[in-house]
C-alpha positions in Angstrom: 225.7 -27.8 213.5 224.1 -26.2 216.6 224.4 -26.8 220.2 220.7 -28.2 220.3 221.9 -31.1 217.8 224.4 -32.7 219.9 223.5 -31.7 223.6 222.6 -33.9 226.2 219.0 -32.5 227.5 218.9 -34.9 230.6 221.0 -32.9 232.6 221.1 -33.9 236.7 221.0 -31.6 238.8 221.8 -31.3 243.1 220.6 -28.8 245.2 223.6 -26.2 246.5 223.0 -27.4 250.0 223.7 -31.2 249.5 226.7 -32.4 251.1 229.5 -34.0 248.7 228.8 -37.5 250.2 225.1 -36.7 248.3 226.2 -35.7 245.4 229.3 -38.5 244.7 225.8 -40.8 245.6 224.1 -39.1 243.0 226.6 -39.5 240.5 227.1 -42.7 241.0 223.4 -43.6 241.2 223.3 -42.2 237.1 226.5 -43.2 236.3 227.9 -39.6 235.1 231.3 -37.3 236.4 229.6 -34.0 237.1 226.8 -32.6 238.2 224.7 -29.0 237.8 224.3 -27.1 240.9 221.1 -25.4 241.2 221.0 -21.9 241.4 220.3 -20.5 244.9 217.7 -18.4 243.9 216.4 -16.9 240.6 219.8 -13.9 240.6 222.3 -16.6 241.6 224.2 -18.4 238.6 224.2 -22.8 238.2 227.5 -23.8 239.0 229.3 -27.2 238.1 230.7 -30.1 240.4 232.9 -32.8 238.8 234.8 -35.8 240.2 238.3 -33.5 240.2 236.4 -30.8 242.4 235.4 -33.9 244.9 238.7 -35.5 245.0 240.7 -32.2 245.7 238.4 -31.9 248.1 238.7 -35.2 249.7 242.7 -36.1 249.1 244.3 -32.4 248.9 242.1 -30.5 251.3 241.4 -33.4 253.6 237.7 -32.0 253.7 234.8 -34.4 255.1 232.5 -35.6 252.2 229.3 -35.3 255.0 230.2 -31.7 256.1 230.7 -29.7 252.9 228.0 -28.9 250.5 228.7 -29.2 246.9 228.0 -25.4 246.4 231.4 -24.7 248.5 233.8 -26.7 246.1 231.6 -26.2 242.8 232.4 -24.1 240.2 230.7 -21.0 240.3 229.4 -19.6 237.8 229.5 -22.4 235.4 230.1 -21.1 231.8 227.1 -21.1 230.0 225.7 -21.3 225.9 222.9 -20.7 224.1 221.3 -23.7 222.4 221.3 -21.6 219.8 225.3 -21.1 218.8 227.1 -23.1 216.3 229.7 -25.8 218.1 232.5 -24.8 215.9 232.8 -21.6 219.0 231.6 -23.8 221.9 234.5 -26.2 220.6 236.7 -23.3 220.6 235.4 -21.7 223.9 236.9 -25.1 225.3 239.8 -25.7 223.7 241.2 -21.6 224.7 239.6 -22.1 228.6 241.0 -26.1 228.8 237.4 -26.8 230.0 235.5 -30.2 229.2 231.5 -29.2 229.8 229.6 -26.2 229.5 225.8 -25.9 230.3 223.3 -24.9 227.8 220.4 -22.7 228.3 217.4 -21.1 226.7 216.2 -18.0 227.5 218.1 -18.3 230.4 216.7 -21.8 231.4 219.2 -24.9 231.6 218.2 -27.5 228.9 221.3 -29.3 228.3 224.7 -29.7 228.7 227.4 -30.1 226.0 230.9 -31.8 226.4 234.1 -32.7 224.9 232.9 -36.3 224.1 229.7 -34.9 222.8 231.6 -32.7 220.0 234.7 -35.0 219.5 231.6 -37.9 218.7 229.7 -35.8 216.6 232.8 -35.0 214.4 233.2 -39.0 214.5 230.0 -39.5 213.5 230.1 -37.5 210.3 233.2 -38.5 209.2 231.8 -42.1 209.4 229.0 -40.6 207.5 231.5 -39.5 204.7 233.4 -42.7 204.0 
């Protein structure tokens, strides 16, 4: 099975200049926990905001959610797969870096994004398939 087969392709994504208060909208407004951040420019890297970068931000930090852009608490670069590679080494990849989402790309386009709960369901789903 390949990245491509269980990838989710509608991948929302914030501009690095948006202020957390925009991007917690955002992610409420399509009822998902992380968001892409766009590359700066065309030799900058995506990087990757979740709720746990927000609410460090917010609760440990004390920062002000209308102040500070996503691309300051983001994670940057975000790790990145081709659409191309089995999952059996994307499900490794996360396992050994205790990550839960990496982004997927194309010739160096993002086209998707791949999780835990997209791998863990897959595996579901054909095991289901088996009985």
């Amino acid at each position: 099975m390949l990245v491509k087969d269980i990838m989710k392709s509608n991948v929302v994504t914030v501009s690095a200049f948006a202020t957390v208060r925009e991007g917690m909208h955002i992610m409420r407004l399509h009822g998902i926990k992380s968001l892409v951040v766009d590359k700066g420019n065309e030799h900058d890297a995506y990087g990757l905001v979740t709720y746990n970068d927000i609410l460090k931000t917010i609760v440990a930090e004390e920062g002000d959610i209308d102040l500070i852009n996503v691309y300051d608490i983001c994670t940057k670069p975000a790790l990145i797969v081709s659409r191309e590679l089995d999952v059996k080494y994307v499900a490794r990849l996360m396992v050994n870096m205790n990550i839960q989402r990496i982004l997927v790309t194309n010739a160096n386009e993002l086209v998707g994004i791949i999780t835990m709960n997209d791998i863990v369901g897959a595996i579901l789903d054909m095991a289901d398939g088996m009985d």
